[in-house]
Phi, psi and omega in degrees: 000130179269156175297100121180015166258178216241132158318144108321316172317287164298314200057029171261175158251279219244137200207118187272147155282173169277150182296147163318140189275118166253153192221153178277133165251033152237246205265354181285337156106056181034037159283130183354138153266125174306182198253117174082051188237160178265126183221173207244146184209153181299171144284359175254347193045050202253321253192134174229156171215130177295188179308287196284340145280293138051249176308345153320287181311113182341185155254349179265357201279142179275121162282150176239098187295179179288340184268014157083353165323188141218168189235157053009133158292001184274339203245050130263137154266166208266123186232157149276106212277082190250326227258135198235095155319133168233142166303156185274148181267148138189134184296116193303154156270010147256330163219037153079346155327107172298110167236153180300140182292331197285295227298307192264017160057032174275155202211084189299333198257008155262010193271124187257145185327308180266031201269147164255166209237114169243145183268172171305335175273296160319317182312310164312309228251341155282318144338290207270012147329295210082025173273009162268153192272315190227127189298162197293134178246129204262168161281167197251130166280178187316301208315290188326335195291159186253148157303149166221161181322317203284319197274354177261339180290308187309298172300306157335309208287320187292326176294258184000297171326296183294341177300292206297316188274326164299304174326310172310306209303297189305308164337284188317300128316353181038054163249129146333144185289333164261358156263024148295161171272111167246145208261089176293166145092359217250125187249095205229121169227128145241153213265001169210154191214074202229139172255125176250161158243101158274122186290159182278158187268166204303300198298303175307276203307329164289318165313300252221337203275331184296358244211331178096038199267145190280172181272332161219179164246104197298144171196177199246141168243127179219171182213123206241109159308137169246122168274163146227139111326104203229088165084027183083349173244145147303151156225136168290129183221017168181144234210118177233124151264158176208159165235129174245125187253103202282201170285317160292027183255177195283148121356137337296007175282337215286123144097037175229162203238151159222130167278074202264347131296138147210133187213145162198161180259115200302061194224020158277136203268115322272168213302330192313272296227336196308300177313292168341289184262007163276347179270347170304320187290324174278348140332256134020310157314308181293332173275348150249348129322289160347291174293329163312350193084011203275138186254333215214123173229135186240158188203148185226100200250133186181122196286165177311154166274192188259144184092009168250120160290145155269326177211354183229127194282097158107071166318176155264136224310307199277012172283135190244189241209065201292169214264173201295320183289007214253314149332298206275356170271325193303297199293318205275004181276322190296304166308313180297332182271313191274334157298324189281349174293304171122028143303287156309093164302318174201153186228144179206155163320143197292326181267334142331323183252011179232339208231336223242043161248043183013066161111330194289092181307105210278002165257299181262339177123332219258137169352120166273114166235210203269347175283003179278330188282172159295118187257099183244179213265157131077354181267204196256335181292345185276270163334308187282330178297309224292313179326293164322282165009273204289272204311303145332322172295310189304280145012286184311304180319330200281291195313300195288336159292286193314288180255134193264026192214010187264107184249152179293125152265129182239165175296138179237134170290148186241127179217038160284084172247135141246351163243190196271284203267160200277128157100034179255164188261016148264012173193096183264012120137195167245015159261326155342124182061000164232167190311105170292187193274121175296351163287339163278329168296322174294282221312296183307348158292295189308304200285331143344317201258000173199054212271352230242312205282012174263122167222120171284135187234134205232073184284350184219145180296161200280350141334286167326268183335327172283306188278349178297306209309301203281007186114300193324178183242097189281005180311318179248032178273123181265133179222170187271164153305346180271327198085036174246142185299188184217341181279353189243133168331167134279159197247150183221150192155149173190249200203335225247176155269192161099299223224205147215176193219164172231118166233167174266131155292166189301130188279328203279029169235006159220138188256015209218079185299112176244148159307127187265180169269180190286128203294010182308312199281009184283131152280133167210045173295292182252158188236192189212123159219148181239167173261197190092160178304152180298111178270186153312159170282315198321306165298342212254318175315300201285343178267011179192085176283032174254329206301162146303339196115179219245081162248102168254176201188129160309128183299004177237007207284135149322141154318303210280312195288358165264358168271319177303308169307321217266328187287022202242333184290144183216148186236122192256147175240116178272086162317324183311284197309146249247105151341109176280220182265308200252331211255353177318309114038297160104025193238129195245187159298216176173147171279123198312103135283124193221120170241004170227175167285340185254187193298189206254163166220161197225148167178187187266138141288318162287323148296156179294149173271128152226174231241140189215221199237138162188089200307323168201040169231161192228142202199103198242046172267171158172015172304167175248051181237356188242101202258334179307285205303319188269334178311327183277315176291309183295359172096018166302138197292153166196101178334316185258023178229177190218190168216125202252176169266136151308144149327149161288351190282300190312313190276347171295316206291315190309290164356282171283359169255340164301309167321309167326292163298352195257332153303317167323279175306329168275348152298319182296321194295285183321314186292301222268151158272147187292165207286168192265134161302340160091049178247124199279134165250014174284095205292133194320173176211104162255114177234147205274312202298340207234040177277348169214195165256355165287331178298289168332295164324312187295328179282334189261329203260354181266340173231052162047040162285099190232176166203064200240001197226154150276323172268038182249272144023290181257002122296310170293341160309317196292313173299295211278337182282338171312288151357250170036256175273026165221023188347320187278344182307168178269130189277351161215169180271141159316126180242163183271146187294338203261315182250328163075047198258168156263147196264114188246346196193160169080228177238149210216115134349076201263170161253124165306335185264307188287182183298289162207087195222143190221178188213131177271201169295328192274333205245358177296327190269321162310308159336286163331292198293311172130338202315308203254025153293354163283328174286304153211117164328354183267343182253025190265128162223180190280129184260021153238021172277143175273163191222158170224155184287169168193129175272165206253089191230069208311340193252057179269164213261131187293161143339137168259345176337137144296143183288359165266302187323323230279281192321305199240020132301302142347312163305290189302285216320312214295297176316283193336319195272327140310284205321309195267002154285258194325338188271123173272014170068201175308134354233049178267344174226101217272342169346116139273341196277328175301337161277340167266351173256011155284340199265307169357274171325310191304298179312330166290332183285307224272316198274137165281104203288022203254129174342323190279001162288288173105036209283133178264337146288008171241008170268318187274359179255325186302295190302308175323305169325312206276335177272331178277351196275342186269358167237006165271142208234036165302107162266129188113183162275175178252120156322332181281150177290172209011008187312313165327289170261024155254352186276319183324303167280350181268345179306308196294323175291313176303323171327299186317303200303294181328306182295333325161285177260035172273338190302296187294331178288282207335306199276309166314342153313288186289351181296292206290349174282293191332298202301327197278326168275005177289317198289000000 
């Protein structure tokens, strides 16, 4: 391209990315190299080093790049981080014309040596020739991506949604229903499904592993995208990772879900509709997890600091970066729409439900230390721990210098309990008198102060949850859509004559959901009624803080008008309200059916009936939420009741309502299914680009994949969904070190000496020769390195393999490749194939492993490696060979993200630290 010329497209000439992001690969832990700052880089220019690690390094010392090479320190060179990436051109072959590949929407990795090029406007004008030669081959779009269960439920659901608000819309405006403005196009896939470990970090697991904290957590990471069709290209405009921890996962994890990422770019079409459907999706989310069996969903809200992306690179200028409270309104409307959906039963803070029981864990009873809490990857509790720690050591180290007699007091278990609950003066616990953990107090100071941005979402009742916890075996646990059991009988009784009532007993006296018998088989021949005046219901509540509510019916009432009653009845969980005695629990109110005047009566289907003191009431309590009722079964004195007979009118009505109620229930028992094992039916999706969110991020900023643009934006949707539906393509190209264009076609220049260093056609001879080293040292090469041709074909041909077969080849290799690390061989062991990957092994140490060899049993034992190094969880070495050091570079990729969210506490720290010296 000559200098003045303009896009046909556009009608700019020179159109800049934003500068390459470089991160330090030494000791500093891969923090930024500022912008016009100076740094030291390899020959390939893959490894980056600030100033001050630079000079760390011996002068004899071997650097170990990331593709596994070595280095010297002499042969880095010293660079300026000055240099501003322009987008790449390319040229029509018809009528020679220059345009931006993003304005023409080119896709450089389908491109071929021999392939010809038409912009769009040839394109156009032969199309209406009828001058193509070859029908049109369209890309294949978000639609096209194949479904999975999770992604047809999130969308059906989003569909509804959306349904529901144009139908509002048209009322609302008094229009037809089809001259509404509709949000088209719309696509929910997900695009990555991968099973991980995330391990506990060093300072936790070592304080903490006697204590029973586990060493890692198996969980599913998934990442789930929203398209629009925008002008015929799709664009991606919303981006969720999540984690799921399934039932075989360790305690405090098991059966919880985190919502650990969220991002979009404001280019959804139209704007009305927007907010609606990323809080639909995230809705929509929860309710299937919910049906999966998963009780607990956690979120953590707190915007990017400045200068990060969370999943989409290079926001657009006028999308603003919204504050913190603005974030924690966003998330809790989002929660408030899935409690009026019957999703959520109740949502609370993280430090309500962990930290405000002085000490007290409100799920299991027992002292709290950080092994009580939910430990996710990348959250703010992980990060805040390691700190605390570090910090607590230190404190301790100090102390033992000054008394050398000096011990650590730790919480100590108690197991003198004689009553159900901690802290009565018939069971004052194993908290008394003792210390809490200094690490949960500090911790539990910082989350005070920003106790508003943690939200616990509660999908099952806290029974369930509570039987998760201890262990228990919940395979045949039944629940209402409220989360109130179905397994346990209602209990009947009250005060008044006339009526009855229906509650549950305290769950927290069975650890063990089992089949009860049929209430057909209860006697309610005799009965317990006490006397005295007619109380309030209000009050009648407050004396059996378990009940449920209230369903009364006349005693002379028909089988059927008692069927009629109960079939009207629903039973509510009021999440709003402030945890009782009774609501700790999980247990809420239920809605009133009352069809007589008089009060209500109450009891157990499960406890045994006896005949107790009353005058004109009938009373079958003795639950253990009714404490009254058993002081009265137990023969305790009470001045204003006697004991009377029933009326025979009483005993008819009972006569005929027991059958009735013992059908009801059992009919309801039959209808619910047991909660779901939270087993993915979906099959993994491994894909490298979307294994985290950092991997991604990382893809777009090395190849200036930005979406500060729409038409950036939709190029870069376009590369990715290429990805996609091409797993096997290569996610980068070669560039030339000298222009730093990518070599897409013809031919490419490698170098024999460096590592990974290529040259295109244009920049090869100047290079050699020295003509532009006056011009910049980055266009500088050693001129006694040899160079060889490589022809060039961006489209080379994938695996043909099925992608199940693929997979579980991968399997096998993978098993083989532990067994023959750990394997002492012949002749405890007859394996051949363990002997041919012992030979393997020798052969990798020995070969000179650097690209100009090209050795293809050392590419292919390498890839095996690099797939065992992402699930291996050896502290310490690894028996396998280089296992060590892809974990090293991949420790160093994590780094980011760590530092990234050490970024985000640190500044939500000091926001709430300011406010607190403001106030």
């Amino acid at each position: 391209m000559k200098n003045g010329d303009i896009c046909a497209l556009c009608a700019s000439q020179r159109r800049l990315f934003e500068p390459t992001v470089l991160n330090c690969s030494g000791s500093c832990g891969t923090t930024k190299i500022r912008r016009n700052s100076y740094y030291y880089t390899d020959p390939s220019k893959s490894n980056f080093w600030c100033v001050s690690c630079f000079t760390a390094l011996k002068d004899d010392e071997t650097v170990i790049l990331d593709d596994g090479s070595n280095v010297l320190k002499y042969h880095l060179q010293r660079l300026k981080n000055d240099a501003t990436p322009e987008e790449a051109w390319v040229q029509c072959d018809t009528c020679s014309s220059w345009v931006h590949q993003i304005c023409a929407l080119f896709n450089g990795r389908k491109n071929k040596s021999a392939a010809s090029y038409s912009c769009p406007k040839c394109h156009v004008k032969k199309a209406a020739a009828g001058e193509l030669k070859k029908p049109e081959v369209l890309m294949k779009g978000a639609s096209q991506l194949p479904h999975s269960k999770m992604s047809q439920t999130i969308e059906q659901g989003l569909n509804d949604a959306l349904e529901k608000a144009y139908k509002e819309k048209a009322l609302e405006l008094c229009v037809p229903y089809a001259e509404v403005e509709k949000a088209e196009g719309l696509s929910v896939r997900v695009i990555s499904n991968m099973e991980q470990k995330h391990l506990v970090r060093d300072e936790m697991f070592e304080r903490y592993t006697k204590r029973g904290c586990p060493q890692e957590f198996p969980v599913r990471s998934k990442c789930v995208a929203l398209f629009q069709n925008i002008h015929g290209v799709d664009v991606i405009l919303f981006g969720m990772y999540v984690f799921e921890y399934n039932h075989e996962c360790p305690a405090p994890n098991r059966r919880r879900v985190y919502i650990s990422y969220i991002d979009s770019v404001n280019y959804f079409r139209p704007k009305t509709y927007r907010t609606l459907t990323y809080q639909t999706i995230i809705v929509e989310y929860l309710r299937y997890v919910k049906e999966r069996g998963f009780h607990t969903a956690h979120i953590w809200s707190c915007p990017p600091s400045p200068g990060d992306d969370y999943i989409f690179h290079i926001h657009p200028t006028q999308q603003r970066i919204p504050k913190d409270n603005m974030l924690c309104q966003w998330y809790h409307d989002v929660l408030e729409k899935a409690k009026s959906d019957g999703v959520v039963l109740e949502v609370r803070s993280l430090y309500d439900e962990y930290f405000k029981n002085n000490g007290e864990d409100s799920i299991t009873g027992n002292a709290s230390d950080p092994t009580c809490l939910p430990y996710f990857e990348g959250d703010y509790i992980p990060g805040e721990i390691e700190n605390i720690i570090k910090d607590v050591k230190t404190d301790e180290e100090a102390k033992r210098k000054t008394n050398p007699n000096w011990e650590e007091e730790r919480p100590s278990s108690s197991s003198n309990r004689t009553g159900k609950k901690t802290g009565t003066r018939s069971n004052p616990g194993s908290l008394v008198n003792i210390r809490q953990d200094k690490v949960m107090l500090r911790l539990g100071l910082a989350v005070s102060n920003m106790k508003q941005n943690f939200f616990v979402a509660r999908l099952r009742s806290r029974e369930f949850a509570t039987a998760v916890e201890r262990g228990d075996d919940v395979s045949e646990w039944k629940e209402d859509d409220d989360g109130s059991l179905t397994n346990k009988r209602p209990k009947i009784g009250g005060k008044a004559s006339g009526g009855f009532s229906v509650s549950r007993p305290d769950p927290s006296s069975q650890t063990k959901i089992v089949n009860t018998p049929s209430p057909s088989a209860v006697d309610i021949s005799s009965v317990t009624t006490k006397g005295g005046p007619s109380e309030p219901t209000e009050k009648r509540r407050d004396d059996d803080d378990c009940s449920l509510g209230t369903v009364s019916v006349s005693l002379g009432q028909s089988n059927n008008e008692v069927l009629d009653a109960f079939g009207d009845s629903k039973s509510s969980f009021d999440g709003d309200k402030a945890p009782s005695d009774s609501s700790k629990h999980g247990l809420g109110d239920a809605s009133t059916i009352d069809t007589s005047d008089n009060a209500s009566v109450k009891g157990d289907w499960d406890d045994p009936i006896v005949k107790g003191k009353s005058d004109d009431a009938v009373d079958m309590s003795g639950g253990p939420g009714d404490h009254k009722g058993k002081e009265m079964a137990a023969g305790e004195k009470d001045e204003s009741s006697k004991t009377i007979e029933p009326s025979s009118a009483s005993k008819r009505g009972f006569d005929e309502m027991g059958p009735a109620i013992a059908r009801h229930f059992a009919a309801m028992n039959a209808m619910k299914k047991p909660v779901a094992d939270t087993k993915d039916e979906d099959p993994p999706q491994e894909l490298e680009l979307f294994e985290s969110r950092q991997q991604f991020l990382s893809y777009c900023q090395k190849n200036h994949f930005q979406f500060d643009e729409l038409r950036r934006a939709k190029h870069t949707t376009m590369m990715v969904l290429y990805q996609l539906h091409n797993p096997n393509a290569p996610k980068f190209l070669q560039q030339c070190g000298a222009c730093l264009r990518e070599i897409t076609q013809g031919v490419r220049y490698h170098c024999n000496t460096c590592s990974n260093f290529d040259l295109c056609v244009d920049c090869y001879g100047p290079v050699m020769k020295g003509e532009w080293t006056q011009r910049d040292k980055r266009l500088a090469h050693d001129p006694t390195h040899a160079f060889f041709r490589v022809k060039v074909d961006a489209n080379e041909k994938g695996n043909k393999k099925n992608t199940a077969e693929r997979a579980k080849a991968i399997k096998a290799h993978l098993e083989l490749l532990s067994h023959a690390a750990s394997c002492d061989g012949p002749p405890s062991c007859a394996l051949n194939n363990c002997q041919r990957m012992k030979k393997l092994f020798e052969h990798v140490k020995i070969c000179d492993i650097s690209p100009k060899k090209s050795c293809k049993v050392c590419s292919r034992l390498l890839t095996l490696l690099t797939m065992h190094s992402r699930l291996c969880t050896v502290r310490g070495r690894c028996p396998l060979p280089f296992c060590d050091r892809i974990r090293e570079r991949n420790r160093r990729r994590k780094r980011q993200q760590q530092l990234m969210d050490d970024r985000r506490r640190q500044a939500q720290n000091q926001l709430y630290r300011q406010s607190e010296q403001h106030a």
